[in-house]
N, C-alpha and C positions, 0 to 999 in steps of 0.2 A: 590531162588534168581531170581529175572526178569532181562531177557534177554535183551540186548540192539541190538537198530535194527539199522544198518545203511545202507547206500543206494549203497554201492558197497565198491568193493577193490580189488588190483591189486597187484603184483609184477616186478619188475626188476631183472633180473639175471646179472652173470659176470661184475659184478663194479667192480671198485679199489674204496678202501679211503684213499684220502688223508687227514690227521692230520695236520695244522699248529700251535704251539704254540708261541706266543708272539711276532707274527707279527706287525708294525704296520700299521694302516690304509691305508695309500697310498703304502706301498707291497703289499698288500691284491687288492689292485686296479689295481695295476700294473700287478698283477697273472691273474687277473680278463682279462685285455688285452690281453694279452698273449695268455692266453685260447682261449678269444677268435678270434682273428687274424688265431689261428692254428685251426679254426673248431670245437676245443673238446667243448662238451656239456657238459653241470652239470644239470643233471635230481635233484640233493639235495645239498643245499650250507645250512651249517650253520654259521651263527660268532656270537660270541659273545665278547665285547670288555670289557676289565680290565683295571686295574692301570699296568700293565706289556706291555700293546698292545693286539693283538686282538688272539683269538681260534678259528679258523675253519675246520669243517669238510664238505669238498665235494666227492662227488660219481660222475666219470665218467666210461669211458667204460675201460673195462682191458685192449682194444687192444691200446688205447690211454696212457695208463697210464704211459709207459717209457718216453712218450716226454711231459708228463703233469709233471711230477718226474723231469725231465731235465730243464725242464723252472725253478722248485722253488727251484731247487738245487743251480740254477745256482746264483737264485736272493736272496737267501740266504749267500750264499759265499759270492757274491759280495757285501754284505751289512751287514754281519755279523751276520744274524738271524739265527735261531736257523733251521736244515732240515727237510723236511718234513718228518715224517711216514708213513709208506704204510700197508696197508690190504688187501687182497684178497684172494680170490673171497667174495666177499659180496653180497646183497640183498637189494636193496630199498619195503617195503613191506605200502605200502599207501591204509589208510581206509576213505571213505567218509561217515561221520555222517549224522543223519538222524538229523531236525531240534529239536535242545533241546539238541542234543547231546553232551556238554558242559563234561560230563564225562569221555569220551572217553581217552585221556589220563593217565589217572588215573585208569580205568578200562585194557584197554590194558597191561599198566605197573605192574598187579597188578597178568596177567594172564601167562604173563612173567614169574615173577619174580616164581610163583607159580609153573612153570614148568622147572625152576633151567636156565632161558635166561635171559642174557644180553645184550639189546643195545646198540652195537656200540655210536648211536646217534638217536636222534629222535624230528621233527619238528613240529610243529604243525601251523596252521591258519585258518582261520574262514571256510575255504572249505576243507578241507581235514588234514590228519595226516601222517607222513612217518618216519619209524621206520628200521633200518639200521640193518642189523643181520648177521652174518658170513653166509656165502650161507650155508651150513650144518646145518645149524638151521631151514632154510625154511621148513620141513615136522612137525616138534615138535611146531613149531608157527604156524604154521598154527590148529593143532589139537586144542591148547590152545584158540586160540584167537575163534576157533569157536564154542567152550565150551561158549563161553559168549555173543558172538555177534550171532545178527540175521539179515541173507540178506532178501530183498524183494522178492518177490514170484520169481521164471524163474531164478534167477542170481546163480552162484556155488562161491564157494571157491576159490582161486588160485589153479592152478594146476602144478607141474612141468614143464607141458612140453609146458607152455604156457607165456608169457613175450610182455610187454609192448616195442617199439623200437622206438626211435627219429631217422624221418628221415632226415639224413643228407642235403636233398636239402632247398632249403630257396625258400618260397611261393613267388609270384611276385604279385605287388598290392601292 
């Protein structure tokens, strides 16, 4: 089987996920505010919108997560939607494809499932792919995923003890 090469990838440690089911659009907006007004970042937002309202899973930092949990509790109650769910500790684990790399997806998921891992969730778009996995999973994904993938020459693997961080300050410009 030929190797797929892509041009790097990374992890995130200590997330929280939050799950919204059946939200609609302008809650989802509203959370959106919230979040952001309070600082908290979202390194991974997914939605996807139904005949019921909308599914989202976002990944923030676990130290934020009581007061990100507190904002959609709150806007939940008050509006009658359904509470969020929470996860943790989780992993954002994000692979940049090499151009053509249109299978990535399909092949990650494929190396997964092979090594008895399920995704949380998982993103995709034309620059990159991010795949959410209970942080205890990060050493067995990583074995897997590099079973099939190939980095470019000087780059490693993820390593434990090593994690991508959003800095809190905002650039000026």
């Amino acid at each position: 089987m030929t190797r797929l090469r892509i041009t790097g990838w990374k992890h995130r440690r200590e997330l929280s996920l939050l799950a919204l089911k059946d939200w609609p659009w302008a809650g989802v907006n509203t959370l959106a505010g919230a979040l952001a007004q309070a600082h908290i970042n979202l390194p991974f937002l997914l939605m996807q919108g139904g005949k019921d309202g909308v599914w989202v899973r976002l990944c923030l930092e676990q130290g934020k997560r009581s007061q990100a949990q507190a904002l959609a509790v709150e806007l939940a109650q008050t509006h009658g939607w359904p509470e969020p769910l929470v996860r943790e500790p989780v992993i954002a684990l994000t692979f940049y494809p090499l151009a053509g790399g249109m299978t990535l997806p399909a092949e990650a998921l494929a190396c997964l499932a092979g090594a008895g891992l399920s995704p949380l969730a998982l993103g995709t778009s034309l620059a990159a792919m991010t795949v959410i996995l209970p942080e205890e999973m990060l050493p067995a994904a990583v074995k897997a995923l590099g079973s099939r993938f190939d980095l470019p020459e000087g780059a490693s693997p993820p390593e434990e003890r090593v994690s991508v961080v959003q800095s809190p300050e905002k650039r000026k410009g």
